[in-house]
Every structure is written in structure tokens, then in C-alpha cells.
C-alpha atoms as an extended CHARMM CRD file, in Angstrom:
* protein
*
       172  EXT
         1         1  UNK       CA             14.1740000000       -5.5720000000      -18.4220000000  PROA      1               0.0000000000
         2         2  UNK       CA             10.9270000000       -7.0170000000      -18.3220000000  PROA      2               0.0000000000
         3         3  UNK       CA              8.0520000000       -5.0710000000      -17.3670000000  PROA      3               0.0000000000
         4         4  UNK       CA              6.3290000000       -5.9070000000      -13.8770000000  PROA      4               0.0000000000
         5         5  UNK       CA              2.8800000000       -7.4280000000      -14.3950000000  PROA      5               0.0000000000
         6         6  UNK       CA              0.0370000000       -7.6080000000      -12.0840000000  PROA      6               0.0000000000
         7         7  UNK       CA             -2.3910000000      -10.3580000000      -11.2090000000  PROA      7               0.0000000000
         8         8  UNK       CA             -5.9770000000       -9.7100000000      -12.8170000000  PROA      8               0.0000000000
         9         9  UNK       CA             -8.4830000000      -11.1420000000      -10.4970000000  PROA      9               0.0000000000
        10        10  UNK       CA            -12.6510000000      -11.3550000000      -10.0400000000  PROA      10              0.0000000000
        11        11  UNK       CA            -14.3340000000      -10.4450000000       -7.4350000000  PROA      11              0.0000000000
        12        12  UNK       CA            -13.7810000000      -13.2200000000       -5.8430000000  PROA      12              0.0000000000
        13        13  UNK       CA             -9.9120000000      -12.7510000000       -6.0630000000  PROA      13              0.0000000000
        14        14  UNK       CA             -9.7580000000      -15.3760000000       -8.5000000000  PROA      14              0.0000000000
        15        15  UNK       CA             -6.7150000000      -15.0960000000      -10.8950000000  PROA      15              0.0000000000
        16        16  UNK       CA             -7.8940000000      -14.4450000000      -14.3810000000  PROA      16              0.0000000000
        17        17  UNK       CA             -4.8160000000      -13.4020000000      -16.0770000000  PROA      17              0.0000000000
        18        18  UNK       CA             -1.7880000000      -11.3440000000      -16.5590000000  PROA      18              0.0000000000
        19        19  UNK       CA             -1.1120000000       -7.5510000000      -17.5660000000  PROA      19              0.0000000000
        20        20  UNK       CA              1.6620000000       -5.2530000000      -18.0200000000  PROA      20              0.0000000000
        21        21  UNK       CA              1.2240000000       -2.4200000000      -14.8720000000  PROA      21              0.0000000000
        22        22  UNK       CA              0.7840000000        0.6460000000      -16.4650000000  PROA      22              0.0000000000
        23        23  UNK       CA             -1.5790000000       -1.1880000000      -18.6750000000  PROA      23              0.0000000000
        24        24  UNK       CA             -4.0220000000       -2.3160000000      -15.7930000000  PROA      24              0.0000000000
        25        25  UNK       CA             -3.8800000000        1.0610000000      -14.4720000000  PROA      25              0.0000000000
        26        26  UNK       CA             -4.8920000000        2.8120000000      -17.3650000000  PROA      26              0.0000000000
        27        27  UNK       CA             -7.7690000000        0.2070000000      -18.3210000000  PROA      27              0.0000000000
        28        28  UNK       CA             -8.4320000000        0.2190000000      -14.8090000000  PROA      28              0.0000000000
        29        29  UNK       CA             -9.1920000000       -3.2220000000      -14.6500000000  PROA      29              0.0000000000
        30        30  UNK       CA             -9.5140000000       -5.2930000000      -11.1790000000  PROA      30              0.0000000000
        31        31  UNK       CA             -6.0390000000       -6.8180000000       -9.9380000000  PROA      31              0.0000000000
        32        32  UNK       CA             -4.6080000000       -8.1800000000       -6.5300000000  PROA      32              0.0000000000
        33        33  UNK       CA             -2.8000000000       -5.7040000000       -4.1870000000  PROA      33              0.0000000000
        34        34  UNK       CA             -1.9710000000       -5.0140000000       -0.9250000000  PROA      34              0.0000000000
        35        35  UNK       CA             -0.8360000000       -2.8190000000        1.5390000000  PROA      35              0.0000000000
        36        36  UNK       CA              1.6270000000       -3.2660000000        4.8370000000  PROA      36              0.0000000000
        37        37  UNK       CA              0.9330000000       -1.4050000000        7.7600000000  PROA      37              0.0000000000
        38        38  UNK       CA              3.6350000000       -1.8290000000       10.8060000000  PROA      38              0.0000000000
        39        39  UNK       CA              3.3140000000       -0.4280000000       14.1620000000  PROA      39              0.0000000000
        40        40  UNK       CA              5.7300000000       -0.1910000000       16.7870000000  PROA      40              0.0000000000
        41        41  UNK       CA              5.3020000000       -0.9610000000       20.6280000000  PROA      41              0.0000000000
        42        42  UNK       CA              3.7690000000        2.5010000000       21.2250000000  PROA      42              0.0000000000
        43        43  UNK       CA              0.6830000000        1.4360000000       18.7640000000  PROA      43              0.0000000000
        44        44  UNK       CA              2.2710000000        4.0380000000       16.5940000000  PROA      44              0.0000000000
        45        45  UNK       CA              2.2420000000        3.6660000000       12.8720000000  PROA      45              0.0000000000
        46        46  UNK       CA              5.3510000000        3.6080000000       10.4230000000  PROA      46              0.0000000000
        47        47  UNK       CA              4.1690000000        6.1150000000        7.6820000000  PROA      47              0.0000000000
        48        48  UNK       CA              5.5420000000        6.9080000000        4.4870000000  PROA      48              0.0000000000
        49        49  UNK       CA              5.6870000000        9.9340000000        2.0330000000  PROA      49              0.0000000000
        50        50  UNK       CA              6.1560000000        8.8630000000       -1.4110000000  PROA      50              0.0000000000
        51        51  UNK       CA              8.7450000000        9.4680000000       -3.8030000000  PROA      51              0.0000000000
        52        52  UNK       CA              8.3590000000       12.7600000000       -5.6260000000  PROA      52              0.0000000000
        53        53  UNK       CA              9.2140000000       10.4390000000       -8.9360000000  PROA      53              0.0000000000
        54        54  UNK       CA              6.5840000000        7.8210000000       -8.7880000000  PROA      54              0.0000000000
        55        55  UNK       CA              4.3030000000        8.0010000000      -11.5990000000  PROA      55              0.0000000000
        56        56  UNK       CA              1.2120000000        8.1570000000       -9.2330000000  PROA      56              0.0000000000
        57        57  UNK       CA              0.4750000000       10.2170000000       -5.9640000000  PROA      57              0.0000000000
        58        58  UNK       CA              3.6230000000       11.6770000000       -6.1570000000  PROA      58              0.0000000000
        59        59  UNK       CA              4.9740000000       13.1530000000       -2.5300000000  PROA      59              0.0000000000
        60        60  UNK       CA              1.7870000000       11.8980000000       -1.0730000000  PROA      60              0.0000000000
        61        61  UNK       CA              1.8200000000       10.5480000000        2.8600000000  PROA      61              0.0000000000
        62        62  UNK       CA              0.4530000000        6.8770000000        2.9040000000  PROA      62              0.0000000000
        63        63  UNK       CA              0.8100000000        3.1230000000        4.6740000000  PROA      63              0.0000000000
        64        64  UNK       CA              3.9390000000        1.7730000000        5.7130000000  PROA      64              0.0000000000
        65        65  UNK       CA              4.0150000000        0.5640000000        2.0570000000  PROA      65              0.0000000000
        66        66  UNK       CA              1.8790000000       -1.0630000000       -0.3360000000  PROA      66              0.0000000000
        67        67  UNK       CA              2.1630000000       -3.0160000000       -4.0310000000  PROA      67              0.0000000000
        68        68  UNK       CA              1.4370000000       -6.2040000000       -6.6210000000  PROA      68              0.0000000000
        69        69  UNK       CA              1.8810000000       -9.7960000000       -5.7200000000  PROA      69              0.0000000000
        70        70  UNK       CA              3.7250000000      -11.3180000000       -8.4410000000  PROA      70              0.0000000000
        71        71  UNK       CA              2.1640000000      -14.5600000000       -9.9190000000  PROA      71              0.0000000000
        72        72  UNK       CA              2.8460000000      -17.6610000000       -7.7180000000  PROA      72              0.0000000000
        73        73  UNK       CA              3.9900000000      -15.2710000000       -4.5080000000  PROA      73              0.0000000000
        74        74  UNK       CA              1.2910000000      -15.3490000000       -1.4160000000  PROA      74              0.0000000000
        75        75  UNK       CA              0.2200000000      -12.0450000000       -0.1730000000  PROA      75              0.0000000000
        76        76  UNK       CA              3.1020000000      -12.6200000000        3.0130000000  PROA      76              0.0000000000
        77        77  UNK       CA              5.6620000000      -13.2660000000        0.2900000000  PROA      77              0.0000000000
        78        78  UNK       CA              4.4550000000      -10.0220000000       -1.8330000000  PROA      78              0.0000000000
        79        79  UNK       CA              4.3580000000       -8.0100000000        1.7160000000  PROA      79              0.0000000000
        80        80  UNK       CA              7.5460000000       -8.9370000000        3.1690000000  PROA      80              0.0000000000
        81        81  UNK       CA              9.6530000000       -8.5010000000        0.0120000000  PROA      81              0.0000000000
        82        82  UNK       CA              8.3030000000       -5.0740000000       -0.9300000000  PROA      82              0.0000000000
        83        83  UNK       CA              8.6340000000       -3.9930000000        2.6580000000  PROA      83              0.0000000000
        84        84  UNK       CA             12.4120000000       -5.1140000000        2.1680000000  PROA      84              0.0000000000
        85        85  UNK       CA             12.7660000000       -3.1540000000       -1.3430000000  PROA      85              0.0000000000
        86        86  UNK       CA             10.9790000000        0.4200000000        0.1260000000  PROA      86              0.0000000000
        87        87  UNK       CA             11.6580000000        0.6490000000        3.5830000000  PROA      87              0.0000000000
        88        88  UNK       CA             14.9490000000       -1.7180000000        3.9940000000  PROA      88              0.0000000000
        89        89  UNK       CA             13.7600000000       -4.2600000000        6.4130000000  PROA      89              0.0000000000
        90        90  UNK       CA             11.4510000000       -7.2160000000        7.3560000000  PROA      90              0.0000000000
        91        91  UNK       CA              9.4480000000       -8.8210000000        9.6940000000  PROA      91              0.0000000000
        92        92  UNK       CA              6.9890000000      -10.6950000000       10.1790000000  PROA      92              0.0000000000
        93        93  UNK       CA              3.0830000000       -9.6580000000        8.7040000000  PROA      93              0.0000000000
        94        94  UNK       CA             -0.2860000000      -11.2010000000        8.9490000000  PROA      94              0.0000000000
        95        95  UNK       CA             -2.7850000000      -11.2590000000        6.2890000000  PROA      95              0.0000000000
        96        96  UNK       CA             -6.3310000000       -9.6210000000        8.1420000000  PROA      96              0.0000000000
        97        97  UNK       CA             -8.7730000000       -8.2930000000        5.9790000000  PROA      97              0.0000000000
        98        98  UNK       CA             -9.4500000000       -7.5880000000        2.2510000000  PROA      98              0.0000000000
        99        99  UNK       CA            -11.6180000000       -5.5150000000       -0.1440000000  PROA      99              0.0000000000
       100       100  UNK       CA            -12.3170000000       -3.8380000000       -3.1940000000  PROA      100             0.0000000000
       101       101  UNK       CA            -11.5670000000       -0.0790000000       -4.4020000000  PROA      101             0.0000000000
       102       102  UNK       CA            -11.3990000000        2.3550000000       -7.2610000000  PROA      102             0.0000000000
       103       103  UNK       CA             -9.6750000000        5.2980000000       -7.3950000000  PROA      103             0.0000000000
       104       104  UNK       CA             -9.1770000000        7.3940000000      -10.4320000000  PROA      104             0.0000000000
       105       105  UNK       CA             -6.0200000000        9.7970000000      -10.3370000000  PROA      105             0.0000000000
       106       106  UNK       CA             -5.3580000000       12.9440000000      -11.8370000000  PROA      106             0.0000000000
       107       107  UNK       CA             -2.8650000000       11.4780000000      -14.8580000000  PROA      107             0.0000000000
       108       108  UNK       CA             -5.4050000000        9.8370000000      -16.2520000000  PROA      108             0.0000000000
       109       109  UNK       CA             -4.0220000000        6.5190000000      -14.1370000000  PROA      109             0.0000000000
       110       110  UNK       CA             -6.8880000000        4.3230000000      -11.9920000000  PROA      110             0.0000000000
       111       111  UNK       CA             -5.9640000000        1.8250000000       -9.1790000000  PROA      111             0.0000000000
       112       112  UNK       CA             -9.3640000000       -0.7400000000       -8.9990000000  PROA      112             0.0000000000
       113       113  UNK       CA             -7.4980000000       -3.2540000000       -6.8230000000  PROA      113             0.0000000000
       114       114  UNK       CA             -8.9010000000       -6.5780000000       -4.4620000000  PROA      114             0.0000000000
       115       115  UNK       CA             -6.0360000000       -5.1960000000       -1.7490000000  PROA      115             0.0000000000
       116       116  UNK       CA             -5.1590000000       -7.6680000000        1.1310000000  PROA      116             0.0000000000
       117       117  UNK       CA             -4.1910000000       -5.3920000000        4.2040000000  PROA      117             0.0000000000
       118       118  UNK       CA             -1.0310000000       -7.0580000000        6.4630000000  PROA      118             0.0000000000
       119       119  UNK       CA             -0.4330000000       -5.9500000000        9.2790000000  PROA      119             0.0000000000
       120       120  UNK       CA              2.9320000000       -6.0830000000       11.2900000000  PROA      120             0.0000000000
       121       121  UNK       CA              5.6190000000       -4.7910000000       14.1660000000  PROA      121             0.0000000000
       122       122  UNK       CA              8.5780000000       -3.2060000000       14.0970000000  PROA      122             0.0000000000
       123       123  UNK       CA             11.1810000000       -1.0880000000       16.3230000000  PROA      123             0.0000000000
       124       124  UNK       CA             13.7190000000        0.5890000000       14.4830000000  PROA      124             0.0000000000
       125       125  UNK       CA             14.3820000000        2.9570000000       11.6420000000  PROA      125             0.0000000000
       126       126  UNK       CA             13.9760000000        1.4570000000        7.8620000000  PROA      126             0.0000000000
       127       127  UNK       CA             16.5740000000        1.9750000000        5.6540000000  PROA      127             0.0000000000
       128       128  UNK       CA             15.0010000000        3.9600000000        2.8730000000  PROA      128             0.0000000000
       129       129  UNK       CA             14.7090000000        3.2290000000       -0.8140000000  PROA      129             0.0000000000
       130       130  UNK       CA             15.3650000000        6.8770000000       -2.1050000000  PROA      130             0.0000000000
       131       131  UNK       CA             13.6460000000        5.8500000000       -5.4200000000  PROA      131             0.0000000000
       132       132  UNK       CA             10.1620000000        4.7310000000       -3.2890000000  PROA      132             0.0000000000
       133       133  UNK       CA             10.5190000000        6.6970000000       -0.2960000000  PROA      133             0.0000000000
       134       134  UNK       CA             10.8340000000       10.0650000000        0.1860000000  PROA      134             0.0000000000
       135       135  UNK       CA             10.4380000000       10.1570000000        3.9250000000  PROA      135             0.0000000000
       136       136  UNK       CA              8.7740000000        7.9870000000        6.9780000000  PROA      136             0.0000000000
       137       137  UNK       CA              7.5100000000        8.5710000000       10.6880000000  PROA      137             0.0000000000
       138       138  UNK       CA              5.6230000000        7.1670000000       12.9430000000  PROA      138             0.0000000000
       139       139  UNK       CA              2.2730000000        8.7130000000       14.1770000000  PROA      139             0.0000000000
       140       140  UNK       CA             -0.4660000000        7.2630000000       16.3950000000  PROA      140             0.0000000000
       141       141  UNK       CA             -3.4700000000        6.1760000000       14.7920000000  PROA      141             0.0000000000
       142       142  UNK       CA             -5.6210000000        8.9850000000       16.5740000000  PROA      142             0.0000000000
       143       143  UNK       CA             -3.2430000000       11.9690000000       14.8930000000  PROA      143             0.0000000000
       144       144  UNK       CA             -3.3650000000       10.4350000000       11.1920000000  PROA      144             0.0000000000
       145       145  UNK       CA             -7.2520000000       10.4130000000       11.5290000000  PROA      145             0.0000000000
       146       146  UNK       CA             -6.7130000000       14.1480000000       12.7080000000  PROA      146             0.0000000000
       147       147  UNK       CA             -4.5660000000       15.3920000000       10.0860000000  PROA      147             0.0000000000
       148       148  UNK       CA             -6.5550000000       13.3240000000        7.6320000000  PROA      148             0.0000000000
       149       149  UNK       CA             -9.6100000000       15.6410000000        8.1800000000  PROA      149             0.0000000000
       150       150  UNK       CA             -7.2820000000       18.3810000000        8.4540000000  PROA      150             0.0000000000
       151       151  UNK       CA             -5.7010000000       18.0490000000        5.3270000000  PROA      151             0.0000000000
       152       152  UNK       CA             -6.5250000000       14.7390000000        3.0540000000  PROA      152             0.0000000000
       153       153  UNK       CA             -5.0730000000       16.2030000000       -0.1270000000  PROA      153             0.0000000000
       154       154  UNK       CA             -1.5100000000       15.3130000000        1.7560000000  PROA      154             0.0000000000
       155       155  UNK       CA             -2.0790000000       11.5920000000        1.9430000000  PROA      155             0.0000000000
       156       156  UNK       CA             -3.1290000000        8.9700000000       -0.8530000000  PROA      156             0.0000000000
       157       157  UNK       CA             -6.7370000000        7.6990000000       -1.7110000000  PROA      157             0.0000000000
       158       158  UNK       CA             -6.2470000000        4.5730000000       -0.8210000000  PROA      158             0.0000000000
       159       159  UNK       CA             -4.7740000000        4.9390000000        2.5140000000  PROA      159             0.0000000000
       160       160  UNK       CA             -7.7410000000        7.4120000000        3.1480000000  PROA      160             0.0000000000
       161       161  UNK       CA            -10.5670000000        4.3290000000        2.0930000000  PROA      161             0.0000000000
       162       162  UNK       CA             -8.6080000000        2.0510000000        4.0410000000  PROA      162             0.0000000000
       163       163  UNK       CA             -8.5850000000        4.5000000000        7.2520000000  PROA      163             0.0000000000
       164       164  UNK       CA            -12.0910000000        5.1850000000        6.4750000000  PROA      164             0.0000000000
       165       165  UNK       CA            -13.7970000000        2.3240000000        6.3000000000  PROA      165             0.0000000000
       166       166  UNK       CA            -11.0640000000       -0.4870000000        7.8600000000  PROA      166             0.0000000000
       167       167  UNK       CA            -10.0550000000        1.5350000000       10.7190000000  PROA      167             0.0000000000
       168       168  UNK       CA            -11.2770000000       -1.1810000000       13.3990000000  PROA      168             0.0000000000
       169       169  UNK       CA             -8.6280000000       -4.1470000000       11.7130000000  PROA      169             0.0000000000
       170       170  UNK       CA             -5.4780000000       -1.8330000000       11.5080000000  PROA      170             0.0000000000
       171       171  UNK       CA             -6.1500000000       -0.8100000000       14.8350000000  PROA      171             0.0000000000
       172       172  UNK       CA             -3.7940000000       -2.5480000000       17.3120000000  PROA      172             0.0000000000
């Protein structure tokens, strides 16, 4: 099996190449992301706890679910397949907003991604992808940002810089 490769960009989100995941992540070198967040008719958002096998951020509380376009997929495409392969269903997403982080992790791993947030709704339960997905609920906006202060150790950097500073375009 071939291993999954990730879309180096610039700051501009130009595509500058290819590189093998783990690779990028340990060179920590900018590539394209992004991260699904779906909300139901209560304005509630579908949350996820990570696998306890994933190789970063392990058990960790985060977004609906979040990856790697693949070269040649649009950010839609990228969104709408990995929210089929986690969380076992689709709908439709809309590309918002996008920006640039770093986040070094405790393995020695860092994600330094140009992440394109989507943003979509849902009523139902997923069907969970046991090797992605530990567990899922759905919280209001207002109680993340709550428990968030309370305890941020429980939920992943990312989805604490997103809440942080992109609050206002996730809100719905």
C-alpha cells in the first residue's frame, strides 16, 4: 500500500509539491488541510474524541473531523470523503475561511498546515470508524468554549486555535 501524501503549499496555498505524511509532519513543513465542522438544527456541534491509536493527539476531543486533500481533490471533495471514512456519512459542506498554524506535539510530530475550515449540517448519528473515532457528541458552541477553559489538555491544538481565533465563522 502506498503511503498517503500531502499537498506542500506557500503561503499563498500554492501547490509546491508532494510528501509522504509522516514525513511533512516531522519536517514540519507547510501543507493544505482542513477541518469539517457540522452542526445540527439546535446550533449544536458534532464533536469527536479521537482514536486512542492515532499516532498524534491520541484520545483527544476535537472538530467533527479534519485531514489532507489529496492532489487534484478540492477542499469539498477532501471534506466530504473523509467525513464519509470517520464518521460514516455525508452531506453537504461549504468552504468559509482559511489560515495558517503550527503546532508542535509531544512525539516529536508538528502539524504547520494552510487548513480550509467547512462547515456543514447534519441530523442523525454517524456511523463510527472505530480506527478514527473513538467517540462523538454534540455540544453547543457556548459549552465547548466552557470546557475549553476548563480543561484544554482534553481537546486538540488545533481545534483550540481554530475556536480561539475563528470562533465568529464556525458560529451558526
Amino acid at each position: 500500500m502506498a503511503q498517503e501524501k500531502v499537498i506542500l503549499v506557500n503561503e499563498k496555498d500554492e501547490q509546491i509539491g508532494l510528501m509522504e505524511k509522516i514525513e511533512a509532519h516531522e519536517k514540519a513543513l507547510l501543507h493544505r488541510a482542513f477541518s469539517v465542522f457540522v452542526f445540527n438544527d439546535k446550533h449544536e456541534l458534532m464533536i469527536q474524541q479521537r482514536a486512542l491509536s492515532k499516532y498524534h493527539s491520541p484520545g483527544l476531543w476535537t472538530n467533527t473531523c479534519c485531514s489532507h486533500q489529496r492532489e487534484g481533490e478540492s477542499n469539498i471533495e477532501a471534506g466530504k470523503r473523509r467525513l464519509q471514512e470517520e464518521m460514516g456519512f455525508s452531506t453537504e459542506l461549504k468552504d468559509t475561511i482559511s489560515f495558517i498554524y503550527k503546532a508542535p506535539f509531544d512525539n516529536g510530530l508538528t502539524e504547520h498546515e494552510f487548513d480550509h475550515i467547512l462547515v456543514g449540517y447534519f441530523e442523525g448519528k454517524p456511523d463510527l470508524n472505530p480506527d478514527e473515532v473513538a467517540e462523538w457528541k454534540w455540544m453547543s458552541l457556548e459549552a465547548i468554549e466552557k470546557d475549553m477553559q476548563a480543561n484544554p489538555f482534553i481537546y486538540t491544538e488545533w481545534f483550540k486555535i481554530i475556536f480561539d481565533k475563528y470562533y465568529s465563522h464556525i458560529q451558526q
